[in-house]
C-alpha positions in Angstrom: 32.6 6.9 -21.5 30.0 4.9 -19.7 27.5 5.4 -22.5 29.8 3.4 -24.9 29.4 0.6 -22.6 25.8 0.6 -23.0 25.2 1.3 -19.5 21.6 2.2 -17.7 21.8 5.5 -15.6 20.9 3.4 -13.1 24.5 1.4 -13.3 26.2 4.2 -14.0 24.6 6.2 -10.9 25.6 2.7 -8.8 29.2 2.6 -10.3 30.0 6.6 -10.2 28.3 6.6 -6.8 25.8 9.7 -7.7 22.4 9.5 -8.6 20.5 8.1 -11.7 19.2 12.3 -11.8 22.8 13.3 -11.6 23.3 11.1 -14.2 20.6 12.1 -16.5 21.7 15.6 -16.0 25.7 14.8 -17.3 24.1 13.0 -20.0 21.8 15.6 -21.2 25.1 18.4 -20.9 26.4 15.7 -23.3 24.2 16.5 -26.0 24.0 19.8 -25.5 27.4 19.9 -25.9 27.8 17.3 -28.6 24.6 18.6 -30.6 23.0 15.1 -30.3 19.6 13.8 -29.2 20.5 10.1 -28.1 23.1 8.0 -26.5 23.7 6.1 -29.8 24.6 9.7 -31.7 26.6 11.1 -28.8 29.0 7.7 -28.6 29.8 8.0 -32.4 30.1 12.0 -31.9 32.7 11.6 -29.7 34.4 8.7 -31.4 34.5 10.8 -34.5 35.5 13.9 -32.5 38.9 11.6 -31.0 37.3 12.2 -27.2 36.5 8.5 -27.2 38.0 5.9 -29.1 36.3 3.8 -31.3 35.9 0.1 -30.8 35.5 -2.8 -33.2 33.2 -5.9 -32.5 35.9 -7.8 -30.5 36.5 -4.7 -28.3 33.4 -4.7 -26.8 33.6 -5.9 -23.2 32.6 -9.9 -22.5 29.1 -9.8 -21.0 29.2 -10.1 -17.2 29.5 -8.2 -14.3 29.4 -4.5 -15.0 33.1 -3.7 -14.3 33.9 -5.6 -17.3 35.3 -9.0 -15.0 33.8 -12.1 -16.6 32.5 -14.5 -13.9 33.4 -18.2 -13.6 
């Protein structure tokens, strides 16, 4: 989930390749869905849930480029 990765719509628009609306829309199905009201609660619903697994501090991607790829 992009969400978990702490992502702007705008990043996630760029990396799906669909808007930062369609985005906001997908998101806001997400906590209708989840019965949430931010991205913060809907990452640890659906790490408590088991639809997104949970990561501990040295899971979390390097900072860098936003496919994850650390620059040199």
């Amino acid at each position: 989930m992009l969400l978990a990765d702490a992502l702007t719509a705008d990043s996630i628009g760029r990396r799906l390749g669909i808007s930062t609306r369609t985005v906001h829309k997908h998101v806001e199905n997400l906590y209708r869905k989840l019965g949430t009201r931010d991205r913060v609660g809907t990452v640890l619903r659906a790490q408590r849930l088991g639809l997104l697994p949970s990561r501990g501090p040295r899971e979390r991607r390097p900072a860098g480029r936003a496919d994850g790829a650390v620059s040199r």
